[in-house]
C-alpha positions in Angstrom: 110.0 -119.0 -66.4 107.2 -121.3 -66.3 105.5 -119.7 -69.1 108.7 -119.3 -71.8 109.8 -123.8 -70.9 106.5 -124.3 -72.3 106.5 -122.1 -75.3 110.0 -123.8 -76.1 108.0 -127.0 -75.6 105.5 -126.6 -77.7 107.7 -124.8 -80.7 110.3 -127.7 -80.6 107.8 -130.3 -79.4 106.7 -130.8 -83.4 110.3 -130.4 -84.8 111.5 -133.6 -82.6 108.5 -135.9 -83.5 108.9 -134.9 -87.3 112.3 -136.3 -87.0 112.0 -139.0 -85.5 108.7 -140.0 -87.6 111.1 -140.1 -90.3 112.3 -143.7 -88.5 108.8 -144.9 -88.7 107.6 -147.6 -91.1 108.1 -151.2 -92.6 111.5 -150.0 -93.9 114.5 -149.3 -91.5 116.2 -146.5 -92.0 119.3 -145.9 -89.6 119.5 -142.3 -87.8 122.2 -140.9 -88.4 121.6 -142.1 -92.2 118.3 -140.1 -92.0 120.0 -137.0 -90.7 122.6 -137.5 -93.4 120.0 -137.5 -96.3 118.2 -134.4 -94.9 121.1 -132.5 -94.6 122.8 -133.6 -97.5 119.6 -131.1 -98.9 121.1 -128.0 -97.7 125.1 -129.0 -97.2 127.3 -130.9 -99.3 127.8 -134.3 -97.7 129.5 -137.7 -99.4 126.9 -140.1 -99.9 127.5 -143.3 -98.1 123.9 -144.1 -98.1 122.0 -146.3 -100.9 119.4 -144.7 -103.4 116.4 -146.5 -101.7 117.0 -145.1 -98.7 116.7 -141.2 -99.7 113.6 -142.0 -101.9 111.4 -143.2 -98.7 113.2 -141.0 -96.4 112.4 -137.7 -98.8 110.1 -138.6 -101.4 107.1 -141.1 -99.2 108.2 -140.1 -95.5 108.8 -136.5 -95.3 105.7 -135.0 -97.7 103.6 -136.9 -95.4 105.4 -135.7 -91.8 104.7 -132.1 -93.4 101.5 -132.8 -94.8 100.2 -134.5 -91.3 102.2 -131.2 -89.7 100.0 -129.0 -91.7 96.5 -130.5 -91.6 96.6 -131.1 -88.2 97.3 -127.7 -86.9 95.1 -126.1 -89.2 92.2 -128.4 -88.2 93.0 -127.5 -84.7 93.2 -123.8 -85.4 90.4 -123.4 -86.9 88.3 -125.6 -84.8 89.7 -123.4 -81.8 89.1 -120.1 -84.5 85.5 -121.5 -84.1 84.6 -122.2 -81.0 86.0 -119.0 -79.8 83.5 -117.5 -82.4 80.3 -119.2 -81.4 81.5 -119.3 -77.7 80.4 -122.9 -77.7 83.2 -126.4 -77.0 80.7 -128.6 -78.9 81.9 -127.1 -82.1 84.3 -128.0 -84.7 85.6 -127.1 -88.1 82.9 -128.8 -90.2 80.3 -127.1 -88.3 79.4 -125.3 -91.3 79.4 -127.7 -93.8 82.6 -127.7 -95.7 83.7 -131.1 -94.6 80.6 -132.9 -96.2 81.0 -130.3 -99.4 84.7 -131.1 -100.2 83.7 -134.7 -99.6 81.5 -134.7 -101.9 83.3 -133.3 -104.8 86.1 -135.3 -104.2 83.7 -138.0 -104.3 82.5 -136.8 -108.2 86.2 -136.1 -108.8 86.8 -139.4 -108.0 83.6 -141.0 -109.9 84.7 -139.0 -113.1 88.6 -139.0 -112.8 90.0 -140.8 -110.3 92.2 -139.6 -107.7 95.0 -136.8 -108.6 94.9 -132.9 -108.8 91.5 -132.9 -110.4 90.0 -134.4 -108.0 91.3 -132.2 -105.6 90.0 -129.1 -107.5 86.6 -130.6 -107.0 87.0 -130.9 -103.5 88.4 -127.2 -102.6 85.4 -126.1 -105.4 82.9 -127.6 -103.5 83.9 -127.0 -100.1 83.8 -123.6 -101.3 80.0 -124.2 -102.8 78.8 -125.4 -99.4 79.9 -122.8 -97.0 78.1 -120.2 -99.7 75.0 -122.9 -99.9 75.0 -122.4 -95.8 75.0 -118.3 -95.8 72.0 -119.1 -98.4 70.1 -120.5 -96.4 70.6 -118.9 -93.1 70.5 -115.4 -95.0 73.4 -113.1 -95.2 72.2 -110.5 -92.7 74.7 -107.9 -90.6 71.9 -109.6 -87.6 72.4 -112.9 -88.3 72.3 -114.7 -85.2 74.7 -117.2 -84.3 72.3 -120.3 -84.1 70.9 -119.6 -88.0 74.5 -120.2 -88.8 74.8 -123.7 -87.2 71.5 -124.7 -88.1 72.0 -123.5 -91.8 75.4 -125.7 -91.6 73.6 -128.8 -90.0 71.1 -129.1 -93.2 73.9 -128.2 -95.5 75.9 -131.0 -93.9 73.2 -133.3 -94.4 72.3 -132.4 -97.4 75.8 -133.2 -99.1 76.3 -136.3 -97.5 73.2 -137.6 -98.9 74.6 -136.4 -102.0 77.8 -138.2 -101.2 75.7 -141.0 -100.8 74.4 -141.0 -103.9 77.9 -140.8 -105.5 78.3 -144.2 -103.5 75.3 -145.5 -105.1 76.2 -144.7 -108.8 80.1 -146.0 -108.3 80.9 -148.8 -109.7 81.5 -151.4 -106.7 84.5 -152.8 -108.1 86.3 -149.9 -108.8 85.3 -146.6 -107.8 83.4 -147.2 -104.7 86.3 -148.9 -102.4 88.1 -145.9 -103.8 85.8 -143.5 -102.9 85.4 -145.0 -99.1 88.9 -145.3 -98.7 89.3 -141.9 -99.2 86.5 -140.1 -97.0 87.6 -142.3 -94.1 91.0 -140.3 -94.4 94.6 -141.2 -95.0 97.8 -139.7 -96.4 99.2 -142.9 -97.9 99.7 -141.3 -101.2 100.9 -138.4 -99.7 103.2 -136.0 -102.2 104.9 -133.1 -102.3 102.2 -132.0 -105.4 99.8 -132.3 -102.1 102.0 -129.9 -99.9 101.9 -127.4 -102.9 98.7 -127.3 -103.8 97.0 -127.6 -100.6 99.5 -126.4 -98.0 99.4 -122.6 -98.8 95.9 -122.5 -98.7 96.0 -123.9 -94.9 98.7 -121.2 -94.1 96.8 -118.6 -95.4 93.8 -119.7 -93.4 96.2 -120.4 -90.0 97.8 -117.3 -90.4 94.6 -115.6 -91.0 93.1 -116.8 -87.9 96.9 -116.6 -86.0 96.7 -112.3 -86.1 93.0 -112.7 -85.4 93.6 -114.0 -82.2 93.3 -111.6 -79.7 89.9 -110.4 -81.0 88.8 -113.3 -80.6 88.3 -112.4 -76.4 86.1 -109.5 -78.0 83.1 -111.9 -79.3 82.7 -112.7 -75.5 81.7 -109.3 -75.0 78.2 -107.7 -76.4 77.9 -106.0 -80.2 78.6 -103.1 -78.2 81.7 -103.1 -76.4 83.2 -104.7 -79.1 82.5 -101.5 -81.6 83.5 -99.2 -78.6 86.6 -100.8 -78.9 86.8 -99.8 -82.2 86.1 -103.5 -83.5 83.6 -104.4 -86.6 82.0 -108.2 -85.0 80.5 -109.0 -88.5 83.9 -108.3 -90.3 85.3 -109.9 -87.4 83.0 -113.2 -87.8 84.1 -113.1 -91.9 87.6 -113.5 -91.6 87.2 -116.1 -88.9 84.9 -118.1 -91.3 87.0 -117.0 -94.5 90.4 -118.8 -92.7 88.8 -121.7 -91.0 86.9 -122.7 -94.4 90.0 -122.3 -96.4 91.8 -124.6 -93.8 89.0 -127.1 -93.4 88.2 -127.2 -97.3 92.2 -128.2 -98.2 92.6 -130.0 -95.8 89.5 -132.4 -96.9 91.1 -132.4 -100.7 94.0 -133.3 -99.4 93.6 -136.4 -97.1 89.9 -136.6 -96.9 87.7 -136.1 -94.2 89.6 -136.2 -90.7 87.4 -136.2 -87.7 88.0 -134.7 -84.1 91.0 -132.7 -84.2 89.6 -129.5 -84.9 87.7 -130.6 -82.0 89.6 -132.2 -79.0 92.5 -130.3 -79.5 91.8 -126.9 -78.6 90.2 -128.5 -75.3 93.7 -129.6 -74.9 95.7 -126.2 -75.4 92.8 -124.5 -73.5 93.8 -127.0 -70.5 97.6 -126.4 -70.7 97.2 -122.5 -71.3 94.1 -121.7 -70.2 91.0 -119.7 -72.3 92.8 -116.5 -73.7 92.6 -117.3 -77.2 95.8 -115.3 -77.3 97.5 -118.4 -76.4 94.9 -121.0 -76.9 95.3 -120.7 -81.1 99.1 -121.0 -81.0 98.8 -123.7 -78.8 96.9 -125.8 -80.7 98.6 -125.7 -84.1 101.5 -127.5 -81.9 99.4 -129.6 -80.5 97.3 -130.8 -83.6 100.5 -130.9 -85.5 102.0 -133.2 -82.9 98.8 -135.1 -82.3 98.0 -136.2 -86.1 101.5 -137.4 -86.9 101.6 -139.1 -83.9 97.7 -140.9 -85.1 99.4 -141.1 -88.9 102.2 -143.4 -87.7 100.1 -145.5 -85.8 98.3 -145.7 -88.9 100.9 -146.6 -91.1 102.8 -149.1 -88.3 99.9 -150.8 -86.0 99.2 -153.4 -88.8 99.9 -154.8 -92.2 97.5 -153.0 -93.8 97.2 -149.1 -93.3 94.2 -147.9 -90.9 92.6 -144.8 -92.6 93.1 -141.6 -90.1 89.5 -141.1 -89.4 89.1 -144.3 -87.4 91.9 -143.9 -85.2 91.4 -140.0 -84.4 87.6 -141.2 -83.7 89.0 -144.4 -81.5 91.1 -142.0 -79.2 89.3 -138.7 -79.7 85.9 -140.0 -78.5 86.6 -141.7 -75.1 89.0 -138.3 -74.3 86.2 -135.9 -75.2 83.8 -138.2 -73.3 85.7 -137.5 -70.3 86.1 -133.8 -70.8 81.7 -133.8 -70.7 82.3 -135.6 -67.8 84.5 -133.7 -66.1 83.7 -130.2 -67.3 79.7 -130.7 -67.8 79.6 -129.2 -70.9 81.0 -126.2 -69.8 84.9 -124.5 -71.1 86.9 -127.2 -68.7 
C-alpha cells in the first residue's frame, strides 16, 4: 500500500506543481482563467478571458514549466544513470566533460551569432566533440578502467573551460560578454517552444534510454564476470549509459546553459525515499528533478526584480543539502 501512495505521489507530484507554476510571475493570472486557456487547447470553450492573458499563460509560462520539467529530470536521470555506473555518489552528469563542451560552443555560437538555434547547434556539436575528446584521451579499450574515464573527463573539463575562457576574453565587453555570462550561469528566461522541439526529444531519447537500462544497472555492482554469466555485455552496457546521459546533459546545456547540482543531489534524494535499487532510484528521480528545478526556476523568476540565473540558486540550496549528506553518510551511498 505503502509502496503504490508513493508511486502516485511522485507521478502526480510534477503534474500539480506544473499547474500551479502557471500562477507564478509579475503577472496575475486568475485560476480558473488558467485552466480555462489550457483546456480551451483541447475542448471548445467561449473565451471570456483577454488576449494577454493566453499569451503569458501559453506562449512565456508553459514552454518554460515543460522545458524546466524536462531538463531537470533528465539531469537527474542521468546523474543517477552515472553514479550507478561508476558506483561512486560524488559523481554527476558533467563528469565527463560535456557540460564544459556544450558551454563552450554555445559560447562561439554566441561570439559569432548570437543567441538562437545556431547557437544551439554549436552547443549539442560540441558537447558531442568533448565526450569523443575524453574516450581520446583515456583510450577506447574493451579494459578501460573506470578511473581513466573520470580522469580523461577532468582534463577535458578543464581544458574547455579554459577555452570558454578565452571566448570571454575575445568578446566584446559591451555586448557579447554579459551575454555570454548570462547564459553559462543558466536560465530559461527566453524559454520557447522552438527550445522544447529542438532540445526536448534529444533528453527523452536519452531518459528513456537510460529508463529500460535500469535494472542492469544493479549488474555493474557485480564483477565482469557475473555480469556475462548473466548473459550481460558490461562494455555495451557502459555505452548506452554514456550514449543517454551525454545526449541528456549535452541538450540540456544548449538549452538553458549550464545547470549545476541536480544531476547530483537528486538521485541522493530518490535513493533516500526508495532506497538503492536503481530499479526505482531512476524513476524516482526524473520526478524529483522535474519537481525540484521548476520549483528553483520560479524562485528565480519571482524572488526579485531582476531574474536570478538557475545555476546560483541550485548551487545556494544544493550545496549546504549535499554538505549534510557527507556529513551524515561519510561519503558513503546514505
Amino acid at each position: 500500500m505503502k509502496s503504490k501512495l508513493l508511486k502516485a505521489l511522485l507521478l502526480l507530484l510534477p503534474v500539480v506543481l506544473a499547474l500551479a507554476s502557471i500562477g507564478v510571475g509579475r503577472y496575475e493570472v486568475d485560476f480558473i482563467v488558467q485552466m480555462k486557456i489550457l483546456l480551451s487547447q483541447v475542448f471548445p470553450i467561449e473565451q471570456t478571458w483577454s488576449q494577454v492573458e493566453e499569451t503569458v499563460v501559453m506562449n512565456v509560462r508553459l514552454p518554460r514549466i515543460l522545458l524546466a520539467m524536462l531538463i531537470g529530470g533528465g539531469l537527474a536521470i542521468a546523474g543517477a544513470a552515472f553514479q550507478g555506473m561508476f558506483a561512486n555518489p560524488l559523481v554527476s552528469p558533467d563528469i565527463l566533460g560535456v557540460s564544459a563542451g556544450a558551454g563552450f560552443g554555445a559560447s562561439i555560437g554566441i561570439l559569432l551569432f548570437g543567441t538562437g538555434f545556431t547557437m544551439q547547434m554549436f552547443a549539442l556539436v560540441m558537447g558531442m566533440c568533448a565526450i569523443g575528446f575524453t574516450f581520446l584521451i583515456g583510450g577506447v579499450r574493451r579494459d578501460m578502467p573506470i578511473f581513466m574515464l573520470v580522469l580523461a573527463g577532468t582534463v577535458t573539463s578543464a581544458l574547455f573551460q579554459a577555452f570558454i575562457s578565452l571566448v570571454k576574453f575575445l568578446a566584446d565587453p559591451e555586448e557579447k560578454l554579459p551575454s555570454i555570462t548570462y547564459w553559462l550561469m543558466g536560465s530559461l528566461g527566453t524559454a520557447t517552444y522552438q527550445d522544447l522541439f529542438v532540445g526536448g526529444p534529444l533528453i527523452l531519447i536519452g531518459m528513456i534510454v537510460l529508463y529500460l537500462l535500469r535494472w542492469r544497472l544493479n549488474i555493474l555492482s557485480l564483477s565482469e564476470e557475473e555480469a556475462r554469466s548473466l548473459g550481460i555485455s558490461v562494455t555495451k552496457l557502459k555505452w548506452l549509459v554514456i550514449a543517454g546521459a551525454t545526449l541528456i546533459t549535452a541538450a540540456a546545456v544548449s538549452i538553458a546553459g549550464i545547470i549545476g547540482w541536480v544531476g547530483l543531489i537528486i538521485p541522493h534524494i530518490a535513493r533516500m525515499i526508495v532506497g538503492s535499487n536503481n530499479q526505482y532510484v531512476l524513476p524516482a528521480s526524473i520526478s524529483i528533478g522535474a519537481c525540484y528545478l521548476l520549483i528553483i526556476d520560479n524562485l528565480a523568476r519571482s524572488l526579485t526584480a531582476a531574474e536570478i540565473p538557475l545555476s546560483i540558486l541550485t548551487a545556494i540550496i544544493g550545496a549546504p543539502f549535499f554538505a549534510y549528506l557527507l556529513r551524515k553518510t561519510g561519503g558513503g551511498w546514505g
